[in-house]
N, C-alpha and C positions, 0 to 999 in steps of 0.2 A: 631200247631206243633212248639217245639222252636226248634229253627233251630240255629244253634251257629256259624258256616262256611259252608264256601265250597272252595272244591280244581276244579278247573273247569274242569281240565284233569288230569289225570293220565295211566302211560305203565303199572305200578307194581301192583297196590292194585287187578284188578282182572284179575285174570291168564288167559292171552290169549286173553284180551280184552281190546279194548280204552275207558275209563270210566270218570267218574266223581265221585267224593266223598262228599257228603253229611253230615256234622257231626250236630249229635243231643244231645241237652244239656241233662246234668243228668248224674245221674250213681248212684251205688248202694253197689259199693264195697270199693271204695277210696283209691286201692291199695297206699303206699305208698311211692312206684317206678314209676305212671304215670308220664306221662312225659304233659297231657294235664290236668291239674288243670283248666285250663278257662272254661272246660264243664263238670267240677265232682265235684269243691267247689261250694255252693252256693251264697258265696259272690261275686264270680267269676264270675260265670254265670251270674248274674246282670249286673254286669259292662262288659261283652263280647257284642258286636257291634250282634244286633240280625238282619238277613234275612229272611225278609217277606215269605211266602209260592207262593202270585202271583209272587215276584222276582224271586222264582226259577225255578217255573215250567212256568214262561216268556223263563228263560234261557236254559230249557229245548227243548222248543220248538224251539227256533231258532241253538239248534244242533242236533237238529233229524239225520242228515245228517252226522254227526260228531264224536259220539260217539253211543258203542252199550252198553251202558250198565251203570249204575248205581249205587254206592257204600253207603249203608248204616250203619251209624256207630254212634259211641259217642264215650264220653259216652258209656251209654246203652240205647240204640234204643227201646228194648222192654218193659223198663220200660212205654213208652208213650200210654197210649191205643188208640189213634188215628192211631198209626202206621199201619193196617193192610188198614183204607183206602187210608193211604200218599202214600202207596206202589200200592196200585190199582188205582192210577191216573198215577205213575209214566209209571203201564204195559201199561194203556192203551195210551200212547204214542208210545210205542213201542220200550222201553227198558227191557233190563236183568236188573235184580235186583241182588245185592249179599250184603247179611247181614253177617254181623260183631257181634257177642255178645260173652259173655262170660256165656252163657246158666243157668242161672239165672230163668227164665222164662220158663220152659219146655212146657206151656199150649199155652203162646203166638206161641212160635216156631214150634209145632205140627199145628197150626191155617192156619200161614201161610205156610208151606208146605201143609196142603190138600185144603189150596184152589187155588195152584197153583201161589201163589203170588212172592216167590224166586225161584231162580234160582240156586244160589249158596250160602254156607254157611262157616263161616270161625269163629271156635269156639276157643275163648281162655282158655286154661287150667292153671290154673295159678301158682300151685303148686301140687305137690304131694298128694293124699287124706290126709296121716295121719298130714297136717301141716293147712289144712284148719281153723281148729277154732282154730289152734295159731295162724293167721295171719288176719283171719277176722269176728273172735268170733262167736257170736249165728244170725247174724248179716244174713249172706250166709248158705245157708241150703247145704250144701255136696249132698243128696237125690238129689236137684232139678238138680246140675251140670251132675248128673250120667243117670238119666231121659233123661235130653238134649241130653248127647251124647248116651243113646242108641234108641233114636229117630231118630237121623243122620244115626246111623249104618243101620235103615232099609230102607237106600239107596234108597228112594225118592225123593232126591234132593243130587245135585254134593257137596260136601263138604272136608273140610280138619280140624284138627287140628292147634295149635301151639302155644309155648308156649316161653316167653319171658327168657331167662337166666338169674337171676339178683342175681349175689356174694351176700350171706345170705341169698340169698331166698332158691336156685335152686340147689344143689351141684348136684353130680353127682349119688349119691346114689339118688337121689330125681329122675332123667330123667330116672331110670332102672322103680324105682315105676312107675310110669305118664305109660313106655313103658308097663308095666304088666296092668295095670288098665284099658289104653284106646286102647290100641292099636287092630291090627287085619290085615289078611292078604290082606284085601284090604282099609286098612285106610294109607291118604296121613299123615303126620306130618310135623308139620316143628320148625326148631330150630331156634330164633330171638335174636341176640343182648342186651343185654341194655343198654338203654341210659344214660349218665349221666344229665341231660337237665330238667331246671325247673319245678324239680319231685315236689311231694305233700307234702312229707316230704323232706326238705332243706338234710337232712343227705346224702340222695343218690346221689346226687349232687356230695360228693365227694369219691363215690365208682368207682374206676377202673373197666369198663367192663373188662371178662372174655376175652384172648386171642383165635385168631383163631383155636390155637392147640389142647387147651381146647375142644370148641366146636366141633372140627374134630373129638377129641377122642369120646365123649359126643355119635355123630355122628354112630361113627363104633358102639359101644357096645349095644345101640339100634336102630338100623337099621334094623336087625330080625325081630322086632314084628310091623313092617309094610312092607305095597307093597312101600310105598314112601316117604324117610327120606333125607329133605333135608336142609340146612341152610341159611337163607334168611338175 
């Protein structure tokens, strides 16, 4: 397993729970707004400080006590085909699992939901359907992303949306689409920020996130087409 960091605690990443965060190298989209190129360029990923697998699940074991629960992420996690036994070492310590993807992987993700290995699921939508193959070509299958999310919807496992705001990507006509396409009377969403911070592409660097007003507005206008729309 390439293992690229770890955050050793975290209050935020999984809702309602004291965790740790896990991040696994790779990725498969390359947005050009990330803000973590150390675990999506490949040149990157070479030169990022790797942790061993006995490191971590050493570190595990000595906070059994400490934390409930576990944060899986990258990158893309499910790019890895090992993942589904990283994750069955992790349960059988006697942690919650909650994966992080950007559902890419609809067969992985089905996998680990029936075999009981997540817990929670936290899916990124990244844009609007109709901007997908302007932004990430033939490259990301559209199909697979819509798979994933109506895999979640048959509410097998705790899950939410959400989706990052980034000025040229996301306007506001774009969060009405995203609310028509994924939305539903009991899907959580959430509305995130963007960073301006050592993106992939230098350019975003100097794009001004969108103001809070913005997103408030963002906010009210799709809030309808979920039970739970909130701004993180």
């Amino acid at each position: 397993m390439k293992i690229g960091g770890l955050q050793k605690t975290t209050l935020i990443d999984y809702p309602g729970k004291i965790a740790a965060t896990v991040f696994l190298s790779g990725c498969n989209f390359f947005c050009p707004w990330c803000y973590s190129s150390e675990l999506v360029l490949p040149d990157k990923i070479k030169k990022q400080p790797k942790i061993s697998e006995k490191e971590f699940f050493d570190f595990l074991k000595e906070r059994r006590s400490l934390l409930d629960g576990v944060v899986v992420c990258g990158g893309e996690p499910t790019m890895q085909k090992d993942l589904p036994e990283f994750i069955k070492k992790i349960k059988k310590l006697g942690f919650l699992v909650k994966l992080d993807t950007n559902g890419s992987n609809p067969e992985m993700l089905k996998d680990l939901i029936d075999k009981k290995l997540i817990d929670y699921v936290a899916m990124d939508i990244k844009c609007s359907p109709e901007k997908h193959s302007e932004i990430f070509g033939t490259k990301v299958k559209l199909s697979d992303i819509e798979k994933s999310a109506k895999i979640l919807k048959e509410r097998k496992v705790d899950f939410e949306f959400r989706t990052t705001a980034v000025p040229g990507i996301n306007a506001k006509d774009d969060f009405i689409k995203i609310a028509k396409w994924i939305g539903g009377p009991n899907i959580k969403y959430y509305l995130q920020n963007f960073r301006p911070e050592k993106t992939i592409d230098p350019k975003f660097e100097k794009i001004r996130p969108y103001p809070d007003e913005w997103l408030l507005d963002v906010k009210k206008q799709i809030s309808p087409f979920f039970k739970t729309c909130k701004i993180r």
